[in-house]
ROPA-862754 format. One line per 4 residues: number of its first residue (from 1); their letters; for each residue z, y, x of C-alpha. Coordinates in Angstrom, 3 decimals. Layout:
<recs>
NUM> A> Z,Y,X ~ ...
</recs>
This chain:
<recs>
1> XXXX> 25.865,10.930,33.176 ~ 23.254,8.296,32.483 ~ 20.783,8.823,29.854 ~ 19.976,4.766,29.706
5> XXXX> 22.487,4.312,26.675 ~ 20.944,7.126,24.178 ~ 17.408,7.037,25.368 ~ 17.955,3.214,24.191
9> XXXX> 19.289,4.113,20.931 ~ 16.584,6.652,19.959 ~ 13.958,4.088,21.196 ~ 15.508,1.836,18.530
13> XXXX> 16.336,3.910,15.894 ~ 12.636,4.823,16.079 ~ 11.665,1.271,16.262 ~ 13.579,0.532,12.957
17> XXXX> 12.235,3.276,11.246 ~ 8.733,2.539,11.727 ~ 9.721,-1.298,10.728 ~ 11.266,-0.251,7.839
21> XXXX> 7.833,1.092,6.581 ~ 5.400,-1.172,8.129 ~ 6.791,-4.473,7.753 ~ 4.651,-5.729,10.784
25> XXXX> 6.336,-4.200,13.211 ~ 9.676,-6.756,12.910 ~ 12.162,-5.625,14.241 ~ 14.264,-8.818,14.679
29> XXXX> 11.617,-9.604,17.190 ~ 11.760,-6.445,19.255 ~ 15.744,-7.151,19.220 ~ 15.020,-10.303,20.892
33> XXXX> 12.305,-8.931,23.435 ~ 14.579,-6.259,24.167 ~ 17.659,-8.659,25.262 ~ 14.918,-11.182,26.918
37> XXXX> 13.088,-8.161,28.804 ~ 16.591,-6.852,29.611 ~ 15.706,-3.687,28.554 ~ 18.204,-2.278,26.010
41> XXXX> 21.720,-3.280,25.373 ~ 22.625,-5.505,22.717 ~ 24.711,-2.844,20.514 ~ 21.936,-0.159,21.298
45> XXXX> 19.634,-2.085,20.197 ~ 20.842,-3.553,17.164 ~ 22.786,-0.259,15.788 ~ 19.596,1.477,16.522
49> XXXX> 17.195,-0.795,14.608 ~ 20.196,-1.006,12.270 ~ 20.316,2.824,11.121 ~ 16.543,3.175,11.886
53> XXXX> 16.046,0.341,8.844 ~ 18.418,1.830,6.611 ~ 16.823,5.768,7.356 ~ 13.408,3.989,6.504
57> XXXX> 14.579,2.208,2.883 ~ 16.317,5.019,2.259 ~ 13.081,7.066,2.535 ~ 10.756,4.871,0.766
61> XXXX> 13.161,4.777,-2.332 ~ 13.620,8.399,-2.263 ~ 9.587,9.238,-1.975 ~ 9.025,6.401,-4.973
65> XXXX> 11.353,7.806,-7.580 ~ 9.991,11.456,-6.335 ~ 6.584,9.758,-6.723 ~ 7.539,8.170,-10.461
69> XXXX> 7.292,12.002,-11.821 ~ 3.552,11.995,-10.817 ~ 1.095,11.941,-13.890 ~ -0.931,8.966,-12.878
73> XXXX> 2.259,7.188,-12.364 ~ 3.365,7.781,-16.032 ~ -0.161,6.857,-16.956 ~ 0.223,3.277,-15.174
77> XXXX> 3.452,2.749,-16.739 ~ 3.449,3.705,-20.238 ~ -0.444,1.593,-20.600 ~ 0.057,-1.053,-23.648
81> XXXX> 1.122,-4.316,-21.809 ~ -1.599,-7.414,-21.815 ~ -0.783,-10.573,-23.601 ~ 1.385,-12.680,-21.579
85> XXXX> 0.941,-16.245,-21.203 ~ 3.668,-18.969,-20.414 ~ 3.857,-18.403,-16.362 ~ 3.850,-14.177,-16.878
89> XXXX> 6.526,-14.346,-19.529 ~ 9.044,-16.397,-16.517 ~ 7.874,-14.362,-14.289 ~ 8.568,-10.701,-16.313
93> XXXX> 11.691,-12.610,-17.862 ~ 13.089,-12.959,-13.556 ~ 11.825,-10.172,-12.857 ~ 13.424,-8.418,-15.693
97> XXXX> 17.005,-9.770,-15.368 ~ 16.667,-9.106,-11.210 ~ 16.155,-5.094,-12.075 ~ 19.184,-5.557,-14.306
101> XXXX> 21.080,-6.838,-11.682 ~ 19.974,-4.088,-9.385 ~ 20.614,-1.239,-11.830 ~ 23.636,-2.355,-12.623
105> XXXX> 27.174,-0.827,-10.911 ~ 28.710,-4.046,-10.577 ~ 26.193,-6.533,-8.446 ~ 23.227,-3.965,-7.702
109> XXXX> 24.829,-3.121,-4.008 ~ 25.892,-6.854,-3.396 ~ 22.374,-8.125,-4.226 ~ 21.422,-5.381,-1.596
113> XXXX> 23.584,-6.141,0.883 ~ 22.484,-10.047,0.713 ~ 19.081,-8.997,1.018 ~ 19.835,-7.200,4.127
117> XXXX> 21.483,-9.440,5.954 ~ 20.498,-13.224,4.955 ~ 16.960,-12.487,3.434 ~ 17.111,-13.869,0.290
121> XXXX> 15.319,-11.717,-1.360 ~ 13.408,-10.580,0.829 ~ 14.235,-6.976,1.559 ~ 10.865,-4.941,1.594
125> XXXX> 10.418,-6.087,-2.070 ~ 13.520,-5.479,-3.124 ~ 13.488,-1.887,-1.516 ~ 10.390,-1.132,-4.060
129> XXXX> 12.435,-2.790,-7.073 ~ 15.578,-0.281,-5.818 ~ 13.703,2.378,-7.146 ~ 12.971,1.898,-10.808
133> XXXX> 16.749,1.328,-10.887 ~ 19.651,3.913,-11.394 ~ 21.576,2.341,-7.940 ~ 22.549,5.407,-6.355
137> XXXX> 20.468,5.916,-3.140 ~ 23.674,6.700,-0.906 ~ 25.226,2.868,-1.749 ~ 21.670,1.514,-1.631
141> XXXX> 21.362,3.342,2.222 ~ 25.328,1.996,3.043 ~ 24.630,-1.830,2.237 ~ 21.270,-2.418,3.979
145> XXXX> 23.461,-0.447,7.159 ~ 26.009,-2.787,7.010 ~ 24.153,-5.674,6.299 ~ 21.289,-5.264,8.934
149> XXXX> 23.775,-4.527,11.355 ~ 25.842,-7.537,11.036 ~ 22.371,-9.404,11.221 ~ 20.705,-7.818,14.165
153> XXXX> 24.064,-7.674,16.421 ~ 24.129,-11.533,15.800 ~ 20.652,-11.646,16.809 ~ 21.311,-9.478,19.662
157> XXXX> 24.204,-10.941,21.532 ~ 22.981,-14.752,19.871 ~ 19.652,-13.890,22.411 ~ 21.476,-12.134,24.794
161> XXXX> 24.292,-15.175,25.542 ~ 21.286,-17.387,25.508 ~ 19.312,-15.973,27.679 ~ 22.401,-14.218,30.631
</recs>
């Protein structure tokens, strides 16, 4: 039995994970340095990276609503607001309606799923906006999976036809 295959898969599980909280470590570009250096497989690499990211998200929206309990937390949130001028009020006005979107049932895990796999928004922010919603952390966990692994085994196999 070879151990190739699974030491791969921890290697980018662990990769993801660490990507999903430091968002300098990308890990669309160790995908493609892993099919260019020929060192992992394409589905190893991208499944790994795949349920490494989610793991990640998942964890940083679990430790901020745990965090949201915190006194100095409540402090922050409940201070009087300042006096908005024209560009704030857009900006809280989009930025209001967005959280509705993600809190609610209907287009919170679609808006997610987007994120994850086309960008748009970006995904890191979003994951901080996830939680001061109600979206269930379970769905939240389930679309960035699908959708960063439909992204990074098109990256992987895009690089690795390119490249074999």
């Amino acid at each position: 039995m070879s151990w190739q295959p699974l030491l791969e898969f921890v290697g980018s599980t662990a990769y993801g994970v660490l990507s999903a909280l430091i968002p300098i470590f990308n890990s669309e570009i160790y995908i493609v340095a892993s099919q260019v250096g020929g060192f992992a497989e394409e589905v190893t690499a991208a499944t790994g990276c795949a349920l490494g990211q989610s793991i990640g998200k998942v964890g940083v929206v679990v430790g901020l609503r745990r965090g949201a309990t915190s006194g100095w937390v409540r402090r922050m949130r409940d201070r009087p607001r300042k006096p908005a001028g024209k560009v704030r009020m857009t900006v809280r006005g989009w930025s209001d309606r967005m959280m509705g979107l993600l809190g609610g049932s209907r287009w919170g895990v679609a808006v997610v799923f987007l994120s994850a796999c086309v960008f748009i928004p970006p995904l890191y922010p979003l994951t901080l906006a996830v939680a001061g919603t109600r979206m269930s952390v379970i769905a939240f966990g389930l679309a960035v999976l699908v959708g960063r692994m439909l992204l990074f085994l098109a990256i992987a196999f895009g690089v690795s036809a390119l490249v074999r």
